[in-house]
C-alpha positions, 0 to 999 in steps of 0.5 A: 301362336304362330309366327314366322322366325329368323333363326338364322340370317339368310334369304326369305327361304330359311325362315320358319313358319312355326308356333311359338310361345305366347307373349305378355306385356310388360308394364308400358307395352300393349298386346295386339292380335295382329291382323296385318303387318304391311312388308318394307324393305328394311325387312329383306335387310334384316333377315340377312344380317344386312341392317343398321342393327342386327336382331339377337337370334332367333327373331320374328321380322315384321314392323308395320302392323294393323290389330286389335288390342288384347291386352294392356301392361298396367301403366297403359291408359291411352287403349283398352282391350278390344281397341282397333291400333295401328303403329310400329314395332322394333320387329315380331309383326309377322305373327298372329300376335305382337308387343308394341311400345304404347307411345308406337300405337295409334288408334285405328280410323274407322274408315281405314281398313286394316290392311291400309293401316298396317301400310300406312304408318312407316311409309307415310311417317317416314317420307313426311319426317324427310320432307318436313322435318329434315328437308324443310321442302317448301311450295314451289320447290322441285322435289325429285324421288327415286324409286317413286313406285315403291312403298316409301317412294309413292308416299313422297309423290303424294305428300310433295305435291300436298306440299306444294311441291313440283314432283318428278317421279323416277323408277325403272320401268314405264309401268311403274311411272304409270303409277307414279302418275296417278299418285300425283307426280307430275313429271317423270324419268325412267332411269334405266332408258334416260340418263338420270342426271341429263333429264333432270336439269332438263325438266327443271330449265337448268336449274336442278332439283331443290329436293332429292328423295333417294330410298334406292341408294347405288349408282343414281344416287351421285347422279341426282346430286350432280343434278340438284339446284344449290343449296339442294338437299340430298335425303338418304333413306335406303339402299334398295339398289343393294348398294351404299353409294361412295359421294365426291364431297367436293360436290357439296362444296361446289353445290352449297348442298347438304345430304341428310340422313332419314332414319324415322324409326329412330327419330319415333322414339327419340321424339314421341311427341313431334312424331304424333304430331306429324302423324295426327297431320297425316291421319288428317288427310288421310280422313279427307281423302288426299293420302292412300297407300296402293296395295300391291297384293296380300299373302297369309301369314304362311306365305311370308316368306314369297312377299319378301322374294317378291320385294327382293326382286323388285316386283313390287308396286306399292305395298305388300301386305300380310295378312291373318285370317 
């Protein structure tokens, strides 16, 4: 099969779009015919040794993935050859074929596309994991998201205001709010013309954010906590500014606030019953319409690599997709 391999930790260019042996289930994993596997993040992160944990050389990157089952180990029950899944892997989804936990799988709506699918599991699980597990974000709350255009980032504007949520948007360019907008949020900030921390107490009478949603880390990130409400929550989903913010914890003290760590991977496979519980919520509002990834744009499998560029310079708006023919 074909596949695009990590043989050395660096940037999109060093990677390998080559053949690579075929895979075989083990007994509770499922083989899926990779249709499309949506690029996070985290991805540009890991093929540069970057990540929390650091794959064993050589490795396929590629976690969010859309397919059809082709084969199941002997203790799976739950799917058949020929099923339409969509779920989460460790890594390997850039490939024509990937290994998937059977507890990491769902089945795919008929009226969700695989493209959409692929794109809807780790942006939407995560962002609901932080809001109502972690956060406990309740209606009538403020809910103030960093890079709001991004994949995670529109997922937390759409879930916040079904949530109940008053939602402002902050991303960086006006285009961007734009989008933002669209989604659902209902007031914005472009943090690259307005000061961050100034226009939040502004848009919430003085009072400051109740909820921060920060995927982006760097300078805002102590910003928007000097900017939240007491008994605020900071949630800490990632580092797309590049860099892992250094927090005065004085400011909890005076804040009476609590940063909390998001890590929706780990709490997948921690607790596989809670996590399908979440997910069947959000395939519900899925079917009635009130949730919908935005696909930036689609490569083939081949041109991998220029999707990863394009995230790593901030290009995009939503989700970028990989996509096999």
């Amino acid at each position: 099969m074909k596949a695009i391999v990590c043989e050395e930790f660096g940037l999109p260019s060093t990677l390998q779009y080559k053949e690579v042996a075929s895979l075989k289930p083990k007994k509770d994993e499922v083989l899926v015919r990779v249709s499309a596997c949506s690029v996070n993040f985290p991805d540009t992160l890991i093929i540069q040794g970057l990540y929390q944990f650091k794959p064993t050389l050589p490795f396929i990157p590629g976690s969010d993935i859309a397919g059809v089952v082709k084969e199941v180990g002997e203790n799976v029950t739950a799917f058949k050859v020929g099923d339409a899944v969509f779920g989460f892997a460790m890594n390997g989804g850039f490939a024509e074929e990937v290994i998937v936990q059977s507890n990491a799988i769902f089945p795919k709506p008929e009226n969700m596309d695989f493209p959409i699918a692929a794109s809807f599991l780790m942006a939407y699980g995560t962002s609901y994991h932080a809001l109502k597990d972690r956060a406990k974000l309740q209606k009538g709350e403020t809910l103030v998201v960093l890079g709001a255009s991004g994949g995670v980032g529109l997922a937390a504007v759409q879930l916040g205001k079904l949530m109940g949520a008053k939602v402002i948007a902050a991303a960086s360019t006006d285009e961007k709010l734009a989008l933002c907008k669209h989604y659902g949020a209902d007031l914005t900030i472009n943090y690259e013309k307005e000061d961050l921390k100034k226009r939040i107490k502004e848009l919430t009478d003085g009072k400051g954010a109740d909820v921060i949603y920060d995927p982006v880390g760097g300078h805002n990130t102590e910003q928007a906590l000097r900017a939240t409400a007491w008994e605020g929550r900071l949630l800490v989903v990632g580092f797309a500014a590049g860099t892992i913010p250094k927090i005065p914890l004085n400011l909890t003290l005076l804040k009476g606030c609590q940063i909390m760590g998001i890590f929706w991977g780990s709490f997948a496979m921690q607790f596989p019953k809670k996590n399908y519980q979440n997910t069947m919520e959000l395939m519900q509002w899925f079917s009635q319409g009130k949730l919908k990834p935005h696909i930036h744009q689609i490569f083939p499998l081949k041109e991998t690599a220029k999707a990863l560029e394009e995230m790593m310079q901030r290009k995009v708006k939503g989700k970028i997709v990989i996509q096999n023919q």
